[in-house]
MARPA-527850 format. One line per field, with one value per atom (N, C-alpha, C): residue number from 1; residue in one letter; atom name; z, y, x. Coordinates in steps of 0.02 Angstrom, whole numbers, plus 32768, in hexadecimal, padded with zeros to 4 digits. Layout:
nr = (NUM | ...) .
rest = (A | ...) .
atom = (CA | ...) .
c3 = (Z | ...) .
c2 = (Y | ...) .
c1 = (X | ...) .
% end
This chain:
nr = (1 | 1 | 1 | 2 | 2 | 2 | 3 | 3 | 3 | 4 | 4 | 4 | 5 | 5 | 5 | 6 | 6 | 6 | 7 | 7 | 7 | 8 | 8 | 8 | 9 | 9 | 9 | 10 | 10 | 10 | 11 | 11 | 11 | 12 | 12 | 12 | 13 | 13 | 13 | 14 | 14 | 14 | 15 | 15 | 15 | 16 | 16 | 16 | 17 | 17 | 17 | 18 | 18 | 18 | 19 | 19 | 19 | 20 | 20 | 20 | 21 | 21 | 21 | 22 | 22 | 22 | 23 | 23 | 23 | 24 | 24 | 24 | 25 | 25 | 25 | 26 | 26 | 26 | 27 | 27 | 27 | 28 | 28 | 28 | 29 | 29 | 29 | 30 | 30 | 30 | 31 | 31 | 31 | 32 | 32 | 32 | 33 | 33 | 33 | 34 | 34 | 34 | 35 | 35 | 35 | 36 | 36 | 36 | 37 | 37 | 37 | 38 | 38 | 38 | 39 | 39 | 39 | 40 | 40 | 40 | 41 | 41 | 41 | 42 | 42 | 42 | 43 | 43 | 43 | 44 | 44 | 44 | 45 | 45 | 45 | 46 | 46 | 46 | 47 | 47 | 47 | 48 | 48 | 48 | 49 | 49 | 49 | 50 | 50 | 50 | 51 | 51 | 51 | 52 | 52 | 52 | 53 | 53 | 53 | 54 | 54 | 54 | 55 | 55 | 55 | 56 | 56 | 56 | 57 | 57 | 57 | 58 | 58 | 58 | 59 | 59 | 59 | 60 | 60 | 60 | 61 | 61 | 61 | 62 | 62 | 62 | 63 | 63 | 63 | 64 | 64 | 64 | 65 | 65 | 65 | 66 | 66 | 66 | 67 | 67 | 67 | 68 | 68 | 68 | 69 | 69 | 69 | 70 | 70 | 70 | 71 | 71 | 71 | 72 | 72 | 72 | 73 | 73 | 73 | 74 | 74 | 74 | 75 | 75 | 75 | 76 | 76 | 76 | 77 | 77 | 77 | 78 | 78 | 78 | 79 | 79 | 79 | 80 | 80 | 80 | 81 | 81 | 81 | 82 | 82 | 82 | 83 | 83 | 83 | 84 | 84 | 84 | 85 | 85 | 85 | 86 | 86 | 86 | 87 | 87 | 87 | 88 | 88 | 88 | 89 | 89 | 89 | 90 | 90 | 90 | 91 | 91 | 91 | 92 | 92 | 92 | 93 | 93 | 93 | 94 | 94 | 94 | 95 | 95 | 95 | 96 | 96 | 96 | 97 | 97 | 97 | 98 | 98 | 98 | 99 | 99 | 99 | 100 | 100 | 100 | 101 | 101 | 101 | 102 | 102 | 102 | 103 | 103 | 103 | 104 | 104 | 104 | 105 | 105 | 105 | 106 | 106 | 106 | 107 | 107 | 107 | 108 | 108 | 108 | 109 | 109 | 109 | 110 | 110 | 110 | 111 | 111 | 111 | 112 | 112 | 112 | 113 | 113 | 113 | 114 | 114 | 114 | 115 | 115 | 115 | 116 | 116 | 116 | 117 | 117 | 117) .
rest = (X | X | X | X | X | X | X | X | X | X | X | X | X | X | X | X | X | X | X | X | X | X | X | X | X | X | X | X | X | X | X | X | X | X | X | X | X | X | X | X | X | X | X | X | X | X | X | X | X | X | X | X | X | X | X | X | X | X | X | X | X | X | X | X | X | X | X | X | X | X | X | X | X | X | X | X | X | X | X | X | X | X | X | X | X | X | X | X | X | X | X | X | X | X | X | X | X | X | X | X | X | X | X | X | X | X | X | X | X | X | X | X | X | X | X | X | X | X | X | X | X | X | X | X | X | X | X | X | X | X | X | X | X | X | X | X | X | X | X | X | X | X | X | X | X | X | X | X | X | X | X | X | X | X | X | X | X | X | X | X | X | X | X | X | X | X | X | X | X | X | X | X | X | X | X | X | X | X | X | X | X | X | X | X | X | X | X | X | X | X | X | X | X | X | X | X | X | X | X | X | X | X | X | X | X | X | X | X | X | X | X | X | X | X | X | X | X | X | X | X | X | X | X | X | X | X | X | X | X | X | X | X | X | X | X | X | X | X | X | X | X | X | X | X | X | X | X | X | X | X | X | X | X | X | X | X | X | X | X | X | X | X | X | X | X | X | X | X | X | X | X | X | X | X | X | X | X | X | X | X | X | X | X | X | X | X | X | X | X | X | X | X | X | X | X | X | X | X | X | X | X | X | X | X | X | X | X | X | X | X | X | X | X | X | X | X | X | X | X | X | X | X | X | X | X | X | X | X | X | X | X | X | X | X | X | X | X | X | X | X | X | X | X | X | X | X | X | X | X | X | X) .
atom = (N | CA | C | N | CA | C | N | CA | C | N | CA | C | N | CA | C | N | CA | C | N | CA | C | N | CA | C | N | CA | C | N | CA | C | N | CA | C | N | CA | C | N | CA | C | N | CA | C | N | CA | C | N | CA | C | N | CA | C | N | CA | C | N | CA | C | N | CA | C | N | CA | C | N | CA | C | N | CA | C | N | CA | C | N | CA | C | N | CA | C | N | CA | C | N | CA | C | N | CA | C | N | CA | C | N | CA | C | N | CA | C | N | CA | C | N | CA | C | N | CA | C | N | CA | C | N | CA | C | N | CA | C | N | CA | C | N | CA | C | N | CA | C | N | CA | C | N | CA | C | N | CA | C | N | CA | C | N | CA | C | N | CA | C | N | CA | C | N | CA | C | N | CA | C | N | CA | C | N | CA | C | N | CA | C | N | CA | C | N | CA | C | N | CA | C | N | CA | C | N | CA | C | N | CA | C | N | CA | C | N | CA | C | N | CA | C | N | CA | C | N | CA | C | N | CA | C | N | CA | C | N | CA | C | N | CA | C | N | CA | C | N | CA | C | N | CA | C | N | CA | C | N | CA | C | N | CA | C | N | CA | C | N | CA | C | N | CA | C | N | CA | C | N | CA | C | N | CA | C | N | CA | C | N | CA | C | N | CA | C | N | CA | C | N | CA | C | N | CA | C | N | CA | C | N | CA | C | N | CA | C | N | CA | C | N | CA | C | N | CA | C | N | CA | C | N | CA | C | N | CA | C | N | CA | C | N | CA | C | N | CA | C | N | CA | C | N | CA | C | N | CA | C | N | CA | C | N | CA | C | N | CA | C | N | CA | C | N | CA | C | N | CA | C | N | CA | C | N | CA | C | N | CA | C | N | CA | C | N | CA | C | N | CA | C | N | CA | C | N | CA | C | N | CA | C | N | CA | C) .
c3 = (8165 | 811F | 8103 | 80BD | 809D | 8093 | 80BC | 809C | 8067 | 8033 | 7FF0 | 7FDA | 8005 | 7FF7 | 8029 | 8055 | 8071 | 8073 | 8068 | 804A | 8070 | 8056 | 805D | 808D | 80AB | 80D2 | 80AD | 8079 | 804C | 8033 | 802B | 800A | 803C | 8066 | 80AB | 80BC | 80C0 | 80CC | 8095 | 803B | 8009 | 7FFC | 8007 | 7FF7 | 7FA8 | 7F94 | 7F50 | 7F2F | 7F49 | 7F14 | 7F0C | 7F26 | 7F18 | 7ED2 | 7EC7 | 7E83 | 7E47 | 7E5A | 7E12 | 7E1D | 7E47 | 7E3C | 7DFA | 7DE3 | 7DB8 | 7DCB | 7D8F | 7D88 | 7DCE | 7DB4 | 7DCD | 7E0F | 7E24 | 7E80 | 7E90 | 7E6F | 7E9A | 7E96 | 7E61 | 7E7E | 7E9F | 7EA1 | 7EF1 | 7F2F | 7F2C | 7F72 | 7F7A | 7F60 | 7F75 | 7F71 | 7F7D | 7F9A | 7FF0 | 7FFD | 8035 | 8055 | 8074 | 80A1 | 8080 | 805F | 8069 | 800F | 7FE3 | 7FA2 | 7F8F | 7F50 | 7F49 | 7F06 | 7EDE | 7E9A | 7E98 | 7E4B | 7E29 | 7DEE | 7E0F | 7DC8 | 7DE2 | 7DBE | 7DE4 | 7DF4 | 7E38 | 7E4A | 7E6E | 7E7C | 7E84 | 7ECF | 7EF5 | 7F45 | 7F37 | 7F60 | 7F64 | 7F95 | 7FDF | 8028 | 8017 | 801E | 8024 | 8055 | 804F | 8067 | 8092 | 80A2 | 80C9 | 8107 | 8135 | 8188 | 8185 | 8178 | 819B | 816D | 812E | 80FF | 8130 | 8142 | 8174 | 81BE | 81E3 | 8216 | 820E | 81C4 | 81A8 | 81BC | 819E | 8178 | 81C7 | 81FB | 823C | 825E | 8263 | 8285 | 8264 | 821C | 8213 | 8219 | 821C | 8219 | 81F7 | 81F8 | 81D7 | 81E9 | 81BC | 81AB | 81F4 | 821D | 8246 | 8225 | 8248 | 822B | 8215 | 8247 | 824A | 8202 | 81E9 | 81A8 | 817A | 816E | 813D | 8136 | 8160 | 8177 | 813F | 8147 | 8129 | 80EB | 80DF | 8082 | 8065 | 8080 | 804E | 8045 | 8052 | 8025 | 7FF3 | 7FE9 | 7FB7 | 7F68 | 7F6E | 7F54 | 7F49 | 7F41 | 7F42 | 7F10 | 7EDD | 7E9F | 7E73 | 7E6F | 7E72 | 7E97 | 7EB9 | 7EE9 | 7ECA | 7EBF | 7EA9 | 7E5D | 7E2F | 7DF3 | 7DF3 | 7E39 | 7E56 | 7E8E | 7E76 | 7EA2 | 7EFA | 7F11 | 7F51 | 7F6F | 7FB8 | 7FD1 | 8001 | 8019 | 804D | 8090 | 808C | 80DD | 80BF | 8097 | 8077 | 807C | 806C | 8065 | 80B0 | 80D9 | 8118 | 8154 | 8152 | 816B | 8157 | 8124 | 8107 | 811A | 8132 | 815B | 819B | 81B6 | 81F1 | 81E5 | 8232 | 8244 | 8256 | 8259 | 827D | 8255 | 8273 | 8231 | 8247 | 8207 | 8206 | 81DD | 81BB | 8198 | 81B6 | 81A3 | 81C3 | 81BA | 81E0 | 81DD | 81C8 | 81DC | 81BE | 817D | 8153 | 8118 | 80EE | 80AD | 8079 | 805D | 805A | 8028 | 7FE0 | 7FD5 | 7FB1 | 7F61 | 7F31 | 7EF1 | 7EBB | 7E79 | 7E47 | 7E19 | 7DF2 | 7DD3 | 7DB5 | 7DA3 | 7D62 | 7DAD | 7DE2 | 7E21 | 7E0A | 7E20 | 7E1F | 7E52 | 7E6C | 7EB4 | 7E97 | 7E7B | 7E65 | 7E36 | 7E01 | 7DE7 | 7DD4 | 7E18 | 7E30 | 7E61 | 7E74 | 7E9A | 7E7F | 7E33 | 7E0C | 7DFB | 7E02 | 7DF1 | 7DF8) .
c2 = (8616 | 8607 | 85DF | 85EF | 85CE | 8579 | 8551 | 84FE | 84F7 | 851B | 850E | 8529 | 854D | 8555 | 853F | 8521 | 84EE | 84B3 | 8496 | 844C | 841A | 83EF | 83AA | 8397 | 835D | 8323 | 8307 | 82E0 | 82E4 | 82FE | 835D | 8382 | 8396 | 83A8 | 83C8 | 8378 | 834D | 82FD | 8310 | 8309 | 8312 | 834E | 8395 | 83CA | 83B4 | 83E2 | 8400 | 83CC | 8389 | 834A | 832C | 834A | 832C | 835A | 8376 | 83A8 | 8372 | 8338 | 831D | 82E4 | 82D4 | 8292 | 8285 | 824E | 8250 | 827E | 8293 | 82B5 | 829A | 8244 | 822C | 8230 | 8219 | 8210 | 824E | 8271 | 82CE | 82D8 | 82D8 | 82DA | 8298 | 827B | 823E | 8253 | 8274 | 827F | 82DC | 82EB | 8332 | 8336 | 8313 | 830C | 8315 | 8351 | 8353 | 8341 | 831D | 8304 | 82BB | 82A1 | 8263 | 825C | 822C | 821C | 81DE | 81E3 | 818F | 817D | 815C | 8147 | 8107 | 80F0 | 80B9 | 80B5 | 8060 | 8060 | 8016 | 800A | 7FD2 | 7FF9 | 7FE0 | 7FEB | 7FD3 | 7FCB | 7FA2 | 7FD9 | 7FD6 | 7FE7 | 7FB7 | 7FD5 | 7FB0 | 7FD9 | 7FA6 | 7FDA | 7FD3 | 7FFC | 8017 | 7FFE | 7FEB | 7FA5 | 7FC5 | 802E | 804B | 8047 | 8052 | 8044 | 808C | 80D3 | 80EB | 80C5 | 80CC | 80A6 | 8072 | 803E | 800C | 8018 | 8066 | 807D | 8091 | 80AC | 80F3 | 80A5 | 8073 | 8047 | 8016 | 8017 | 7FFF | 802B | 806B | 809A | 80A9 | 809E | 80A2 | 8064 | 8022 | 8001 | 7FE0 | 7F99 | 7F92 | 7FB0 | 7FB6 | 7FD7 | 7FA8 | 7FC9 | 7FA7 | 7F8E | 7F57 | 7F2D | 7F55 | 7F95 | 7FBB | 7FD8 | 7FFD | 8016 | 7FC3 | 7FAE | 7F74 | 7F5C | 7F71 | 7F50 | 7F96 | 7FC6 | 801A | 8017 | 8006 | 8018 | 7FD0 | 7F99 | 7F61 | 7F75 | 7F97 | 7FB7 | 7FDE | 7FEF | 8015 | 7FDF | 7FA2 | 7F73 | 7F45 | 7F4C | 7F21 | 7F25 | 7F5E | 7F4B | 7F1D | 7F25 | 7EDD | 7EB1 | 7E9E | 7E5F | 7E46 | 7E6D | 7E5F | 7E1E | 7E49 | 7E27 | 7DC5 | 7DCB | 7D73 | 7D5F | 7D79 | 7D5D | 7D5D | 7D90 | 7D9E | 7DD9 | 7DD4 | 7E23 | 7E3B | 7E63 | 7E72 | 7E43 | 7E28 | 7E11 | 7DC8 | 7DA6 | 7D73 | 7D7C | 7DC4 | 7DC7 | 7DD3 | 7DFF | 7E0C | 7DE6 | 7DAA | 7D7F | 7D54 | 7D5F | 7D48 | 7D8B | 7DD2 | 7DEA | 7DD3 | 7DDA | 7DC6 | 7DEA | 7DF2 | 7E05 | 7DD4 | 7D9F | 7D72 | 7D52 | 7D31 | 7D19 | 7CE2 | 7CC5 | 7C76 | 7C52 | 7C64 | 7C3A | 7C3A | 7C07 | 7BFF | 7C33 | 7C5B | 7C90 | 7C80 | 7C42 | 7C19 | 7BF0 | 7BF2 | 7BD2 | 7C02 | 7BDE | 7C06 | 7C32 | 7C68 | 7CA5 | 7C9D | 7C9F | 7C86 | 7CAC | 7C8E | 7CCD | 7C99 | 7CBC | 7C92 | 7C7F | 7C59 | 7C41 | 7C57 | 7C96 | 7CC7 | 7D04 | 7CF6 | 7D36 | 7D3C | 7D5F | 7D5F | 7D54 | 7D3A | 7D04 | 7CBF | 7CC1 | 7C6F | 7C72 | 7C88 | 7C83 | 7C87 | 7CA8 | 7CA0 | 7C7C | 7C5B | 7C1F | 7BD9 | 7BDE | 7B9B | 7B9E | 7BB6 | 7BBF | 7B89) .
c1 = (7FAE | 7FBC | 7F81 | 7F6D | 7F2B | 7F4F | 7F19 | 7F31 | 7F48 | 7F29 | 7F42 | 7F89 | 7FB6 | 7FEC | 8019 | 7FF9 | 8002 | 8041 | 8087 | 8088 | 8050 | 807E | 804B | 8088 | 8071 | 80A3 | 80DE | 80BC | 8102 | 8127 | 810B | 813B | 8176 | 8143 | 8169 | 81B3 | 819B | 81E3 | 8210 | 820C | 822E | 8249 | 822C | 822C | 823C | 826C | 8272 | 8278 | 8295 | 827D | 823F | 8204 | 81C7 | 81BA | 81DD | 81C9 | 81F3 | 8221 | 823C | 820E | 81E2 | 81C7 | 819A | 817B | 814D | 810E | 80F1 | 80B2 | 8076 | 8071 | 8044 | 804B | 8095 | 809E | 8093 | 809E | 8096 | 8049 | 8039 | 7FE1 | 7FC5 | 7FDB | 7FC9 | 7FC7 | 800B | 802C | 801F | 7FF0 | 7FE2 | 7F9B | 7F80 | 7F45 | 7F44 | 7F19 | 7F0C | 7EB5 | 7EB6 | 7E7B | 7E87 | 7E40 | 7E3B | 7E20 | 7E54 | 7E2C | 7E1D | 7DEB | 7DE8 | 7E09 | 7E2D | 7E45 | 7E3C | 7E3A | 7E16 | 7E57 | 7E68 | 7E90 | 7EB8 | 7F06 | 7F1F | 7F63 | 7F79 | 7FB5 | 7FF3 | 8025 | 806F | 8089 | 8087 | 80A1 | 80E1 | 810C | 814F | 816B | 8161 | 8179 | 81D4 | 81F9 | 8236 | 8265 | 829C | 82BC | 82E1 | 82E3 | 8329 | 830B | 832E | 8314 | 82E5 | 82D5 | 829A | 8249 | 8265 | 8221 | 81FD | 8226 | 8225 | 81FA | 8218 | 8207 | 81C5 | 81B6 | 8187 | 8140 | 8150 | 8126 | 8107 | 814D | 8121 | 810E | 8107 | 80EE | 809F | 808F | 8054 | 8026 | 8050 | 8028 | 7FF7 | 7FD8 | 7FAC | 7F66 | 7F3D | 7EF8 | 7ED0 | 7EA6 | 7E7F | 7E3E | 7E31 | 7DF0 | 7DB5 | 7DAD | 7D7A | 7D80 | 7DBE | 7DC6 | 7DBC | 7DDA | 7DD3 | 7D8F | 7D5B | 7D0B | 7CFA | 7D10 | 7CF1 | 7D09 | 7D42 | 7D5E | 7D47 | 7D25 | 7D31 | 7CD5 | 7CB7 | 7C85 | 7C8F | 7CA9 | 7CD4 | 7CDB | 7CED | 7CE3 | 7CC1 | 7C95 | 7C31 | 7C49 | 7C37 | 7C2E | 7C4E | 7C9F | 7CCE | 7CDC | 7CB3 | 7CAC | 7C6B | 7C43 | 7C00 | 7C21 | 7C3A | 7C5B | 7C6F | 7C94 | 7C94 | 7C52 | 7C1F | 7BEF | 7BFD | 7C31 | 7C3A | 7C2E | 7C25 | 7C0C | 7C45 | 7C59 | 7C79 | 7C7C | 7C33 | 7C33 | 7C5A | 7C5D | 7C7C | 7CC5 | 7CEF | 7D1F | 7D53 | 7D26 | 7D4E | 7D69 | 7D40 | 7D53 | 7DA1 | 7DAE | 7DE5 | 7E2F | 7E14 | 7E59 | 7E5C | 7EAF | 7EC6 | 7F04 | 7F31 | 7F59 | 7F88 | 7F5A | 7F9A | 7FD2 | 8008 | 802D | 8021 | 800B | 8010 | 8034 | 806D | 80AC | 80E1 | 8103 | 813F | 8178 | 818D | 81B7 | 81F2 | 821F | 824F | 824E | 8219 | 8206 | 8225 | 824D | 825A | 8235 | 8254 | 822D | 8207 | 81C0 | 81B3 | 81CB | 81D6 | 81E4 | 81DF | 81CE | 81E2 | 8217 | 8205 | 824A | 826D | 824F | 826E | 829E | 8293 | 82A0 | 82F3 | 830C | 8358 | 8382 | 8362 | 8387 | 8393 | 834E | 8344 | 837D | 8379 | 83B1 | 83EC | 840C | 8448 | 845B | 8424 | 8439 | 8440 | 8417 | 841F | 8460 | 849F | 84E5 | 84F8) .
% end
């Protein structure tokens, strides 16, 4: 079969509901190989147990990648007078907060303000 008639990964998981999603997520998510986009955007990992599974099975990005894409960003790093080699030092894996410390949120959150009751 020609790739191009092909699905994608996501079509093939959703089937026939990747056809009601928005415009934009469907041409995101039907990209095959590797793309680059420019813009701002809101991720929000999915709170059901496989999202959960999906999200520790991929893992975070290895140093080696994070060393390769934060060139990618010179030119807005450049903007605060910083370079990549300035910035990478500042990822880690490790956790260093207190795991038992309150969840941080703000005041407007809707926890917060159902707990001011």
């Amino acid at each position: 079969m020609n790739d191009l008639l092909r699905p994608t990964l996501f079509q093939q998981a959703l089937g026939a509901a990747f056809f009601n999603l928005p415009a934009p997520v469907r041409q995101l998510h039907a990209v095959r190989g590797s793309a680059r986009y420019a813009g701002i955007a809101s991720v929000e990992r999915g709170r059901n147990p496989l999202a959960r599974l999906c999200a520790r099975i991929g893992g975070l990005p290895t140093m080696a990648q994070i060393t390769e894409n934060t060139g990618l960003f010179e030119s807005a790093l450049a903007k605060f007078r910083m370079s990549a080699d300035d910035v990478i030092p500042l990822f880690n894996k490790r956790v260093d907060w207190d795991p038992k410390a309150r969840i941080l949120t703000d005041q407007y959150s809707p926890a917060n303000l159902l707990n001011s009751r």
